[in-house]
C-alpha positions as CSV (number, residue, x, y, z in Angstrom):
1,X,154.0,107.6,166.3
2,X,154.9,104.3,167.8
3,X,151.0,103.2,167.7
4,X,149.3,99.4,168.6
5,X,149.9,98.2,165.0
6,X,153.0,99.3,164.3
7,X,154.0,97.6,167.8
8,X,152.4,94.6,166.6
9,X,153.9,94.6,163.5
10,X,157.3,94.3,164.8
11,X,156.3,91.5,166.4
12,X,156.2,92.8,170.1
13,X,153.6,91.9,172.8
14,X,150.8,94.1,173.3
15,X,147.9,94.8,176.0
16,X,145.3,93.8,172.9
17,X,144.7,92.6,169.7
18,X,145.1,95.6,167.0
19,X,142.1,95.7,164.7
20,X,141.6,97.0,161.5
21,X,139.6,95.5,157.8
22,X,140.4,95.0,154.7
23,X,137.8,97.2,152.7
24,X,137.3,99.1,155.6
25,X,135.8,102.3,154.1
26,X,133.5,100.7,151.2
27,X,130.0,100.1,150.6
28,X,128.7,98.5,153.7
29,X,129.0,101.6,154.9
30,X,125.2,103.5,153.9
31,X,127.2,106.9,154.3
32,X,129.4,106.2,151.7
33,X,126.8,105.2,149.5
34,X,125.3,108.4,149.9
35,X,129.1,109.9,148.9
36,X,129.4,107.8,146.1
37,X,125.7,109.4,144.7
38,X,127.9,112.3,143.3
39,X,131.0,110.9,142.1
40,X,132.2,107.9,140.3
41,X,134.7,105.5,142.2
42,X,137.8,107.3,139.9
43,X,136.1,111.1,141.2
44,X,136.3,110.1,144.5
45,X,139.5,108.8,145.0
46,X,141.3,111.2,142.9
47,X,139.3,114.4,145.1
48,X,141.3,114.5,148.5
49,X,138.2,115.8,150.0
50,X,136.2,113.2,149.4
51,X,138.7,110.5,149.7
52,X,139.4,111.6,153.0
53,X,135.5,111.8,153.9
54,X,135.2,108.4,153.0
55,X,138.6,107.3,154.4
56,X,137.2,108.8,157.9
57,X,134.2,106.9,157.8
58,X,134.9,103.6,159.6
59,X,137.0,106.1,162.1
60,X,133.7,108.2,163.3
61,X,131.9,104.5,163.4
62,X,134.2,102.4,165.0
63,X,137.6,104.0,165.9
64,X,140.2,101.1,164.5
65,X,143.9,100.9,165.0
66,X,144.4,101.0,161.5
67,X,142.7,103.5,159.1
68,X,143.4,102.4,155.2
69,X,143.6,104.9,152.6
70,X,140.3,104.7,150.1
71,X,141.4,103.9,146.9
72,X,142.5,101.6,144.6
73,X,145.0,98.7,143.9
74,X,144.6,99.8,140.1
75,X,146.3,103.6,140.8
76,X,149.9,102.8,139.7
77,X,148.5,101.3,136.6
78,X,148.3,104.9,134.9
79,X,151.9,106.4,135.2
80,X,152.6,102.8,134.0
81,X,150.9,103.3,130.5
82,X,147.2,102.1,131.2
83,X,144.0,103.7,131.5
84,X,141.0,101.9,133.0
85,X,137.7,102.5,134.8
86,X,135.5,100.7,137.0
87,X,132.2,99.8,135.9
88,X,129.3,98.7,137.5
89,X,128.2,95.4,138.2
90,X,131.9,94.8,136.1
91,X,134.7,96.0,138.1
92,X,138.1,96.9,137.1
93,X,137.8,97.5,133.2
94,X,141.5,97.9,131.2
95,X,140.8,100.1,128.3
96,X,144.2,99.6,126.7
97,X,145.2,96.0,127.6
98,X,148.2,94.3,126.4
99,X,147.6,93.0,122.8
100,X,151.0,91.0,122.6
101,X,154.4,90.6,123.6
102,X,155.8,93.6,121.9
103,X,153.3,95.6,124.1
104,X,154.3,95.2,127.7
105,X,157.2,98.5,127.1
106,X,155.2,101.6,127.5
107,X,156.2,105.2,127.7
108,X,155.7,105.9,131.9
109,X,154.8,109.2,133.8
110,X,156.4,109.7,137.1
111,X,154.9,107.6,139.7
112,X,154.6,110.4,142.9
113,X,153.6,113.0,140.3
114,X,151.0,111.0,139.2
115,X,149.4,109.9,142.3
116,X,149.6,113.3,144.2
117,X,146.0,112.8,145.3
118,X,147.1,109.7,147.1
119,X,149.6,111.6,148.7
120,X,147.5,115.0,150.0
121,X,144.7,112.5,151.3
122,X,147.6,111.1,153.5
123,X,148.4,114.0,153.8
124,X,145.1,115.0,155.7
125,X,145.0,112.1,157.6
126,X,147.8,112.5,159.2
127,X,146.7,116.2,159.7
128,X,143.1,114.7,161.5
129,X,144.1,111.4,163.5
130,X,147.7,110.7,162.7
131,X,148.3,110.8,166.3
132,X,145.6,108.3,167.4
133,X,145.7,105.8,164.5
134,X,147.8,104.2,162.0
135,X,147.7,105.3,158.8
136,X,147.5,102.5,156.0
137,X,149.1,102.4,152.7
138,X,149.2,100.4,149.9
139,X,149.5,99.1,146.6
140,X,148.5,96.1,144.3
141,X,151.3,93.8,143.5
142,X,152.9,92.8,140.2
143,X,151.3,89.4,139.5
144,X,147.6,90.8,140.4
145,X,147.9,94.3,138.4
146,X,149.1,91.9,135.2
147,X,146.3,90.0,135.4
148,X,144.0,92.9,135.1
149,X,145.9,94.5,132.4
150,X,146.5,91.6,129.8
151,X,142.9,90.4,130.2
152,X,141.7,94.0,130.1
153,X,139.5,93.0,133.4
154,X,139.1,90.4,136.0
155,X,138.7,86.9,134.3
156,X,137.8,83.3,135.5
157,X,141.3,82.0,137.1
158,X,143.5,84.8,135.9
159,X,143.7,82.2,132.8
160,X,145.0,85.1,130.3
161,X,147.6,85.7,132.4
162,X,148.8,81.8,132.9
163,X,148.6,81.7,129.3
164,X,150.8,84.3,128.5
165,X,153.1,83.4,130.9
166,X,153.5,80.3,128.9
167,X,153.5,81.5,125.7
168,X,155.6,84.5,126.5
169,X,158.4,84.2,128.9
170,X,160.1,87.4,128.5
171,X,157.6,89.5,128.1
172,X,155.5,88.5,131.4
173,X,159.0,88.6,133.1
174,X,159.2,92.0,131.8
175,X,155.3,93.0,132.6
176,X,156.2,92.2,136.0
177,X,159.2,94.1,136.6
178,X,158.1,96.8,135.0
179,X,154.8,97.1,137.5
180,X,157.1,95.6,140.8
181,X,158.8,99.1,139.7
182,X,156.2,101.5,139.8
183,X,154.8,99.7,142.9
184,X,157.8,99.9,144.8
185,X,157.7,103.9,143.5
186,X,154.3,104.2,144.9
187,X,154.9,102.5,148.3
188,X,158.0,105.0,148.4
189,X,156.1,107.5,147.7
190,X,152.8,106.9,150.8
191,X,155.7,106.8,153.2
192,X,157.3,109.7,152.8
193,X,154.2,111.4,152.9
194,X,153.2,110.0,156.6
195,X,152.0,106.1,155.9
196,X,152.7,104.2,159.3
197,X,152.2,100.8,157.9
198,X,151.8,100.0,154.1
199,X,150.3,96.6,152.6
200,X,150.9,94.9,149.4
201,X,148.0,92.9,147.7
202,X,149.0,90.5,145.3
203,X,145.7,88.9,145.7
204,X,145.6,86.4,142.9
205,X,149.1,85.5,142.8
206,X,148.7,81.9,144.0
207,X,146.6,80.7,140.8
208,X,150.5,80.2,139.4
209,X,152.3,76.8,140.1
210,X,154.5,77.3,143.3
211,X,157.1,77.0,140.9
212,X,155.8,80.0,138.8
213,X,155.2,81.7,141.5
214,X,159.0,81.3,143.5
215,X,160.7,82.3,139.7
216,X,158.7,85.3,139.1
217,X,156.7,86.8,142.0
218,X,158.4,85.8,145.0
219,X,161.8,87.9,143.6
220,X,159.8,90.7,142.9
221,X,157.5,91.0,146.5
222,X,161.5,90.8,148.0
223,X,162.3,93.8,145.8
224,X,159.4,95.8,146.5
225,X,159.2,95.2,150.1
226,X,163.1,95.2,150.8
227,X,164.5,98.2,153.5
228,X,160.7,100.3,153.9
229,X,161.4,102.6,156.5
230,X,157.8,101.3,157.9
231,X,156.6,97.9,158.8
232,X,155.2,96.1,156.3
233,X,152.1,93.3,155.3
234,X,151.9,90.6,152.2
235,X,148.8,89.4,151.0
236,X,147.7,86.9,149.0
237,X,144.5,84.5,148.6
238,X,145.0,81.2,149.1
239,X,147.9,80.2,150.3
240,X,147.5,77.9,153.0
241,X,150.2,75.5,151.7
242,X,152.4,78.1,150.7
243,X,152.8,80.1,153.8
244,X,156.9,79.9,153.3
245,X,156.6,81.8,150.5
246,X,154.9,84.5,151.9
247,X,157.3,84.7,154.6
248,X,160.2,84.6,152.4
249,X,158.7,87.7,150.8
250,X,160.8,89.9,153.1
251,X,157.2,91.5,154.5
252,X,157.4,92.0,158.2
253,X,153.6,90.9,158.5
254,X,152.0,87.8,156.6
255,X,149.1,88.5,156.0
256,X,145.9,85.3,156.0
257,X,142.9,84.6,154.6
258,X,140.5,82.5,155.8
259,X,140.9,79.5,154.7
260,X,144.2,79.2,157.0
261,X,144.3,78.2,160.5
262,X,145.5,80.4,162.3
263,X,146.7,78.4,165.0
264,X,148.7,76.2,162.3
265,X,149.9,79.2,160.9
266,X,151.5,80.4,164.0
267,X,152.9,77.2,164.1
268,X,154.4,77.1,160.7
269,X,155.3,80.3,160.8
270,X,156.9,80.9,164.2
271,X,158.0,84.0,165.5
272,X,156.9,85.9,162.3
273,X,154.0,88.8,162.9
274,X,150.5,87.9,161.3
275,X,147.4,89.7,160.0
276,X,143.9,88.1,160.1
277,X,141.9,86.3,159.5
278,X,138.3,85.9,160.5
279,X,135.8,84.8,157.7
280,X,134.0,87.8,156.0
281,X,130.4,85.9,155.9
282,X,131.3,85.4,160.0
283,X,130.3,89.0,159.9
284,X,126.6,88.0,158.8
285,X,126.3,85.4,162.5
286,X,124.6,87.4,165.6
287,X,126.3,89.4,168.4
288,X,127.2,86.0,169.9
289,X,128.8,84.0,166.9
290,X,131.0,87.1,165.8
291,X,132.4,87.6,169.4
292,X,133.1,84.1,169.7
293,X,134.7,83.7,166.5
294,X,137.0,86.6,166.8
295,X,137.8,85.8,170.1
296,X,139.2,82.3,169.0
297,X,141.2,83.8,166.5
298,X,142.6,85.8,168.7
299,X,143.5,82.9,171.1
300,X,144.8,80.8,168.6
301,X,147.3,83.8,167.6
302,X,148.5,84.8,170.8
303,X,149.7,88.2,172.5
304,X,152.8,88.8,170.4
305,X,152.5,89.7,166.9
306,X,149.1,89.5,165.8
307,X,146.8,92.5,164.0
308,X,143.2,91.5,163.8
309,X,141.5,91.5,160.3
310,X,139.2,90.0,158.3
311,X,140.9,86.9,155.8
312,X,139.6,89.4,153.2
313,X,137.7,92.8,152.7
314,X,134.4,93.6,154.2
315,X,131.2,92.2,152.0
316,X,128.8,95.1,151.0
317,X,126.0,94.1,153.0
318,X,127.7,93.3,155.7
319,X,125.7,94.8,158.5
320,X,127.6,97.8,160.4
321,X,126.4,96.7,164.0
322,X,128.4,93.5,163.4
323,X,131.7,95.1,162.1
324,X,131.4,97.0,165.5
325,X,131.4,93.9,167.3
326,X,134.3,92.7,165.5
327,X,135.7,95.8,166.8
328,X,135.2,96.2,170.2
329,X,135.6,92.3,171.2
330,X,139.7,93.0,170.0
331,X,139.3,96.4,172.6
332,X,137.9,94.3,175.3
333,X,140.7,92.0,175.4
334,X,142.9,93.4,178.0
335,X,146.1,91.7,178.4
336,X,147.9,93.9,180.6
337,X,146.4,91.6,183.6
């Protein structure tokens, strides 16, 4: 379906803003708090049913351009040789993290096979509202799922990670290729099964020196995102010096977060389509403040190009009545006059 986003993706003009958010079908939500009474995060995403309950949450609410999967940038970690869970109050937890160098080569399952649940809940979403929205994929990217599984969990400026990078060459090199891979698998893998757009978060990729980050990510997002048959969207936190290296990912969409302007990103950028980028805590202002805010955004962006977002995923308090108004100020934009 040639839908809103996917026309803004490639860049063309169009009669509004598209509008979608990062985190879209999470705990701000109080029905999916209720969901999530009876499973764990891992029960729910790996259950279709309930995935796709959840997934059709923020549709029912507020009808966005984009509907995003629910589940997890951590899902390609397990065909890849690691088992983790998500605890409470923790996040992300590795159970097997890397213990050394001679580590990082690990006997790997089939990447489609082993995310056939991510597959059937696009799958059904395709089946329900595939012909009125865009259906989101996506996947983590290299640099962010090696953070997680050589610290064994999130840590205080990915500083496990740095260090073995510096310490260990090769084998980060290797770490990275070998999760780029299985990404690139799993990306593969959404699309065939009915994704419209996908997205790749490699949120924590700029903690590495720009020189770090041009010898071993920047090859790698080129890799992963090279010849998609769909549109794709880069994303990663912090970057507002190094937009040039998000657009020389190869992504048709750079994605920003909100510590960018956006007006000096369409300027640096030029022609190339963007994603974003209102502040999350924006969502906490009145009726008044989030409509103004958005509304500047999406002036500063401009009619070709541009899919609204948040510069990062919905807060879990956020109230719903606000996300709404995010919402409907990008469908009362009309353009077509």
């Amino acid at each position: 379906m040639d839908h809103l986003l996917t026309r803004a993706a490639r860049g063309e003009r169009t009669e509004r803003p598209p509008v979608w958010l990062m985190r879209q079908a999470g705990r701000h939500i109080p029905e999916y708090r209720t969901i999530r009474e009876d499973y764990t995060f891992k029960e729910a995403i790996k259950t279709p049913s309930v995935a796709e309950r959840i997934t059709l949450l923020p549709w029912e609410l507020y009808e966005p351009d984009g509907l995003v999967i629910y589940s997890d940038i951590l899902t390609v970690l397990e065909p890849l040789g690691f088992d983790y869970r998500i605890e409470s109050g923790v996040g992300p937890v590795i159970e097997n993290p890397v213990d050394g160098p001679g580590d990082v080569e690990r006997e790997t399952e089939d990447v489609a096979e082993a995310l056939d649940y991510v597959g059937e809940l696009i799958d059904r979403l395709v089946d329900r509202v595939g012909d009125r929205t865009a259906i989101i994929g996506f996947a983590g990217g290299p640099f962010t799922l090696a953070s997680y599984a050589v610290a064994g969990g999130a840590s205080d400026g990915r500083t496990p990670i740095r260090r073995f990078r510096a310490e260990h060459p090769d084998a980060f090199r290797t770490l990275l290729e070998r999760f780029a891979a299985g990404v690139r698998e799993s990306l593969e893998y959404q699309i065939r099964m009915g994704a419209d757009v996908v997205q790749l978060f490699d949120t924590y990729a700029s903690v590495l020196t720009p020189e770090d980050y041009e010898e071993f990510v920047l090859p790698l997002h080129r890799e992963i995102l090279a010849d998609l048959d769909v549109p794709s969207i880069v994303f990663v936190k912090n970057m507002a010096g190094k937009l040039d290296l998000l657009e020389a990912s190869g992504a048709d969409v750079v994605g920003l977060d909100w510590s960018v302007d956006m007006a000096a990103a369409r300027e640096r950028l030029g022609d190339v389509p963007v994603q974003g980028n209102l502040d999350p805590t924006h969502l906490y202002g009145s009726e008044a403040f989030v409509e103004k805010r958005t509304r500047e955004i999406v002036e500063k962006a401009g009619p070709e190009g541009h899919i609204l977002n948040l510069g990062h995923g919905v807060l879990r308090d956020t109230p719903v009545e606000r996300v709404r108004t995010f919402v409907e100020t990008a469908k009362s934009i009309d353009r077509s006059r």
